[in-house]
C-alpha positions as CSV (number, residue, x, y, z in Angstrom):
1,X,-82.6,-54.7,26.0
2,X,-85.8,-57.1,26.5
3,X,-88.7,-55.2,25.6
4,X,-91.3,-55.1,28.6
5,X,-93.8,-57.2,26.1
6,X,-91.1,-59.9,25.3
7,X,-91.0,-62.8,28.0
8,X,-87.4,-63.6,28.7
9,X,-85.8,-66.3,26.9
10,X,-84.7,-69.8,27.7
11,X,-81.3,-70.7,25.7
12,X,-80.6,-74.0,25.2
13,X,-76.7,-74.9,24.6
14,X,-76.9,-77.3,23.1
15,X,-78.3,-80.1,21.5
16,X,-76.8,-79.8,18.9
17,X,-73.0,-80.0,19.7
18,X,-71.1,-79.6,23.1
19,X,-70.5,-75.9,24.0
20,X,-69.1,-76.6,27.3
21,X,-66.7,-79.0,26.4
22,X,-65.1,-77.7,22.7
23,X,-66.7,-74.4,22.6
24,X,-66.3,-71.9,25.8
25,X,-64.5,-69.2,24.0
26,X,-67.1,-68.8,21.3
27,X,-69.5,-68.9,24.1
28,X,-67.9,-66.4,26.1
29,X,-67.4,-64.6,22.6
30,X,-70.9,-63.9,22.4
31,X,-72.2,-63.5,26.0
32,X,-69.8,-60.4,25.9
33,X,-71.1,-59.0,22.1
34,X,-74.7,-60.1,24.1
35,X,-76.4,-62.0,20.7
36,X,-75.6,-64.8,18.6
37,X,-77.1,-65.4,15.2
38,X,-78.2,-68.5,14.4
39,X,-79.0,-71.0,10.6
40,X,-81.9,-72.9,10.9
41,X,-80.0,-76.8,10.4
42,X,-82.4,-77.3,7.8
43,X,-82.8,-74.3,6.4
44,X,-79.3,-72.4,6.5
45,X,-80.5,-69.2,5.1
46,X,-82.8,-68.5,7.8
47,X,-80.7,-67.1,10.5
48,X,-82.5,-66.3,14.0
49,X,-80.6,-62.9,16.0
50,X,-80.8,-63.8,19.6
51,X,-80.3,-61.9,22.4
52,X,-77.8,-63.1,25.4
53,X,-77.8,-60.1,27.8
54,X,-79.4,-60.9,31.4
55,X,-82.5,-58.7,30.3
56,X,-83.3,-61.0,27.5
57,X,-82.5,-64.4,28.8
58,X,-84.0,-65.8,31.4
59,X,-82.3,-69.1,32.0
60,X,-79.3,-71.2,29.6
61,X,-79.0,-74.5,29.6
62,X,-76.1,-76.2,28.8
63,X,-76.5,-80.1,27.5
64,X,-72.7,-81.5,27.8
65,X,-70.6,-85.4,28.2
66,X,-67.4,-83.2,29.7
67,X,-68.0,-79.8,30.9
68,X,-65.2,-79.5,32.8
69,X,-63.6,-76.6,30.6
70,X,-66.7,-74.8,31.7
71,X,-66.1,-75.3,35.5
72,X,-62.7,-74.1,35.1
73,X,-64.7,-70.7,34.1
74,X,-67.1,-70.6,35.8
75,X,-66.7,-67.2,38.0
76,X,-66.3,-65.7,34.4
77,X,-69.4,-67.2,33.3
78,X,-71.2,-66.4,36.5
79,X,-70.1,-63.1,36.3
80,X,-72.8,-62.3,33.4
81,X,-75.5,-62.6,35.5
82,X,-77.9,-65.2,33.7
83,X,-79.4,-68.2,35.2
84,X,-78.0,-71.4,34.4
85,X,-78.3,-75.4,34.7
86,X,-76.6,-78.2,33.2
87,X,-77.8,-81.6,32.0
88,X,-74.6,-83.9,32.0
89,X,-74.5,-86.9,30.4
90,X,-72.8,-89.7,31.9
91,X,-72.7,-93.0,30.6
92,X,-69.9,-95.9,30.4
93,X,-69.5,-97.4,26.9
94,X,-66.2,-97.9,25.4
95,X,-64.0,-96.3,22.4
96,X,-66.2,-98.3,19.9
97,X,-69.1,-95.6,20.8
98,X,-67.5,-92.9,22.7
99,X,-63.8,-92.4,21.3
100,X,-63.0,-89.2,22.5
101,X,-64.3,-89.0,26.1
102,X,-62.1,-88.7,29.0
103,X,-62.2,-91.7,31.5
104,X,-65.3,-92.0,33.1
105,X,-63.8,-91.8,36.7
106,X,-63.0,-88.1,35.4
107,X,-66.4,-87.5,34.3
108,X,-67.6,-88.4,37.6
109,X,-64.7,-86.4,39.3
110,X,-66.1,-83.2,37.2
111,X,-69.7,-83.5,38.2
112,X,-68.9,-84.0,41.8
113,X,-67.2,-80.9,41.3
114,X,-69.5,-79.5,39.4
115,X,-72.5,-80.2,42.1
116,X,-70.2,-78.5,44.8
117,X,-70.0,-75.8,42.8
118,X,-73.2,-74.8,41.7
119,X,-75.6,-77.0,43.7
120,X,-77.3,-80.3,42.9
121,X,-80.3,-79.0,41.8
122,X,-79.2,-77.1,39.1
123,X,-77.5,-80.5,37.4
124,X,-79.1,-83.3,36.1
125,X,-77.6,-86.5,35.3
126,X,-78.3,-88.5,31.9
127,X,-77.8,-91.8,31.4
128,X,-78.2,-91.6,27.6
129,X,-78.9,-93.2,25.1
130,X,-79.4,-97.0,26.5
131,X,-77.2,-98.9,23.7
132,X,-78.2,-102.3,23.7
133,X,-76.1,-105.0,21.7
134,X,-74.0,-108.6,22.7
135,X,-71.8,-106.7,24.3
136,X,-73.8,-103.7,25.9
137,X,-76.5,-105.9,27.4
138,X,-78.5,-106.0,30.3
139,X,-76.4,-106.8,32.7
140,X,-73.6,-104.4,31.7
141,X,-75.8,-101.7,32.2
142,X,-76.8,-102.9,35.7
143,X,-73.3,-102.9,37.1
144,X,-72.4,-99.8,35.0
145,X,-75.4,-97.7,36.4
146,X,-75.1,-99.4,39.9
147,X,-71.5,-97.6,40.0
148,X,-72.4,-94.4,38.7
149,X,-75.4,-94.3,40.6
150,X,-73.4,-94.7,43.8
151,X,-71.1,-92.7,42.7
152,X,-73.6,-89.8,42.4
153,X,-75.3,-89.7,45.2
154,X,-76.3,-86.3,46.6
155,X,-74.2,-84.6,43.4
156,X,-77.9,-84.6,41.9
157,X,-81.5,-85.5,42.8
158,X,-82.7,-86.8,39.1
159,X,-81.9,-88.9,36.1
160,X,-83.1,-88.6,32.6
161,X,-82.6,-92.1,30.7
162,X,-83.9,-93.0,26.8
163,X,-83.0,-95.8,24.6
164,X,-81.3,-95.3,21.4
165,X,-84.0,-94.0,18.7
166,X,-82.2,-95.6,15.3
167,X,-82.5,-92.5,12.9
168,X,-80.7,-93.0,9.2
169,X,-77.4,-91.3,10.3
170,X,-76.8,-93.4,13.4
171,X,-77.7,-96.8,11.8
172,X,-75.1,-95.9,9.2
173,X,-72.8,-94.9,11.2
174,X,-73.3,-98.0,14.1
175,X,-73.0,-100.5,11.1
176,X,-70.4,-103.9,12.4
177,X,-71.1,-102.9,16.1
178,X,-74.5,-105.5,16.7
179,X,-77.1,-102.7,18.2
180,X,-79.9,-103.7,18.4
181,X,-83.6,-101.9,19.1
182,X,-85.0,-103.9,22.5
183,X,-88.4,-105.0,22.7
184,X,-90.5,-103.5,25.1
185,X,-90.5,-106.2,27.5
186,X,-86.8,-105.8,27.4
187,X,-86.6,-101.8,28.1
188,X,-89.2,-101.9,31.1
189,X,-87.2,-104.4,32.6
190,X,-84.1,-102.5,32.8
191,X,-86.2,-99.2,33.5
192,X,-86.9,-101.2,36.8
193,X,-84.1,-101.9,37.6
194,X,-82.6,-98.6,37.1
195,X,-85.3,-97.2,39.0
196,X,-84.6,-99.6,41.9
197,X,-81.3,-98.4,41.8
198,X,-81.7,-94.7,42.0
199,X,-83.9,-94.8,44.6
200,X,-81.6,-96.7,46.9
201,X,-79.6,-93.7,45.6
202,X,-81.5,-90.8,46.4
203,X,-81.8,-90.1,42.7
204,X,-85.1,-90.2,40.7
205,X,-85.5,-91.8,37.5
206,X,-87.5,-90.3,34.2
207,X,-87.4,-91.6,31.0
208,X,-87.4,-88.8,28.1
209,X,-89.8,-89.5,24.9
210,X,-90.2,-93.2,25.7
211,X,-93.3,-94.5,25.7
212,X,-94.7,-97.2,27.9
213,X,-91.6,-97.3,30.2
214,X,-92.9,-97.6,33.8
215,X,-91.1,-94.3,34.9
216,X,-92.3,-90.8,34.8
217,X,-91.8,-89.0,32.0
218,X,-89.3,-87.0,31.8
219,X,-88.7,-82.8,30.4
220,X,-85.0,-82.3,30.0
221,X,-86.1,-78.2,29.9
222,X,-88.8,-78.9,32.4
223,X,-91.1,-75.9,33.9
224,X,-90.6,-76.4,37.4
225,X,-86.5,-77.0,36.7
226,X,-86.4,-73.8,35.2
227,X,-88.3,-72.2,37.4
228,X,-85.7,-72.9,40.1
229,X,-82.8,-72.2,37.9
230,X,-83.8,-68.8,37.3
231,X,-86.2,-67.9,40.7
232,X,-88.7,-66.2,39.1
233,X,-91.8,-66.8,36.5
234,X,-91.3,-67.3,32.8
235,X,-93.4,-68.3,29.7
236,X,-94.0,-71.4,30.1
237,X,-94.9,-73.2,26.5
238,X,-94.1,-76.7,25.3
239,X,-91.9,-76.7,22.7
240,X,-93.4,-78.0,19.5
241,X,-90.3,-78.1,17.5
242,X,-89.1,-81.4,19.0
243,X,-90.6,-84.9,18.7
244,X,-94.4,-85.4,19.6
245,X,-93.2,-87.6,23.2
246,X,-90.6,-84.9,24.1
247,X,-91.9,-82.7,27.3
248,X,-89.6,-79.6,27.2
249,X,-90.5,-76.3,27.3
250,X,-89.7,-74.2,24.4
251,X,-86.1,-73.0,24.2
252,X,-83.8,-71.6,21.3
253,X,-81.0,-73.8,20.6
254,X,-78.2,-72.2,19.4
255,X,-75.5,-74.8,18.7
256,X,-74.3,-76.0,15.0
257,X,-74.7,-79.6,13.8
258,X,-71.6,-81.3,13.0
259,X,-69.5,-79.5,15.5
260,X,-68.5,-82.0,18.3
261,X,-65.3,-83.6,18.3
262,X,-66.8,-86.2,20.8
263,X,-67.7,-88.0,17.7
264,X,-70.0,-90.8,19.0
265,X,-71.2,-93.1,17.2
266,X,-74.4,-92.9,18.0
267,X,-75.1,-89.3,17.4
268,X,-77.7,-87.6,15.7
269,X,-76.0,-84.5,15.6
270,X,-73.0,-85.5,13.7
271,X,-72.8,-86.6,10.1
């Protein structure tokens, strides 16, 4: 149990690979045994124990492209007794960058459900990352976004959008497909628009560590989001173990790099 002197938790599952979609048994698995220890991704020999009883956690996030398999549980998961939220990502690309997604009308059929289920303001919609390239361009994502967009409406009051960041692994592993990094004339003008269209949605646009975009910025583990996750107060400290633009709250991630059969392209997650 949570010492009186330790602040409760916020879990975040997971950057790092998607729990709700491949990984709901080990999940459960350890909601039930109430820890999980976790390797440092740079340092494997440090391992972290962490809590997951309802004393010790205040909040989990879950960061998923196709968490249906955790709807299907969802009384089960529920039934535990810790706050949760879910940041769903939800773009459109094709096999050349997404391979192993279902079909994005069943994406959109899973949020719906998803909303219904547990509310619209516990689930966030990301549009993420904005791929640019001959065949991705400008217009593509207009009509793409346009649809989903509509499609949306009241599942969810907010989007979080970013444009690719080109680390090592994902320009090695995007070589032959023509991305391209935008200029930032290009990226402000399809900020606009997007914003344009989610307001004639109902949905607000913010842009996570971009800078110059003309849209709010955006915290994926934001205070106030939390705060109405959970209902009550919790520490509240920016998390300084992400990159210098990124607003979210500190959390404990406690996914495993190179664990997601999604296998996008893009990833930074997966070799």
């Amino acid at each position: 149990m949570a010492s009186s002197d330790v602040p409760p938790l916020i879990v975040s599952a997971s950057r790092r690979t998607d729990i709700p979609a491949f990984h709901m048994d080990w999940m459960f698995s350890r909601l039930r045994e109430g820890f999980v220890d976790v390797a440092n991704p740079r340092n494997p020999r440090q391992v972290r124990h962490v809590a997951l009883t309802r004393e010790a956690v205040g909040c989990l996030v879950f960061w998923s492209k196709n968490p249906a398999p955790l709807l299907a549980r969802i009384d089960e998961l529920e039934a535990f007794g810790i706050p949760f939220g879910v940041l769903f990502t939800v773009n459109a690309y094709g096999i050349d960058l997404e391979p192993n997604l279902p079909p994005l009308e069943e994406r959109i059929g899973t949020f719906l459900a998803l909303s219904r289920r547990i509310g619209p303001e516990k689930l966030v919609w990301r549009y993420d990352p904005i791929v640019l390239s001959k065949r991705y361009n400008a217009e593509f994502h207009h009509r793409r976004f346009t649809e989903i967009a509509a499609s949306l409406t009241d599942a969810t009051g907010r989007c979080i959008v970013s444009f690719l960041d080109f680390y090592a692994k994902t320009v090695r592993n995007t070589a032959g497909l023509g991305l391209y990094d935008p200029a930032p004339e290009e990226k402000s003008a399809i900020a606009r628009d997007f914003e344009a269209i989610g307001r004639s949605s109902g949905i607000r646009l913010e842009s996570c560590a971009e800078a110059g975009l003309p849209l709010p910025a955006a915290a994926c583990i934001g205070a106030q989001w939390v705060r109405k996750i959970c209902g009550r107060e919790l520490e509240i400290r920016k998390d300084s173990g992400q990159r210098p633009l990124c607003n979210c709250v500190r959390s404990v991630d406690i996914g495993v790099n190179n664990t997601c059969p999604h296998n996008c392209r893009y990833c930074y997650a997966n070799r």
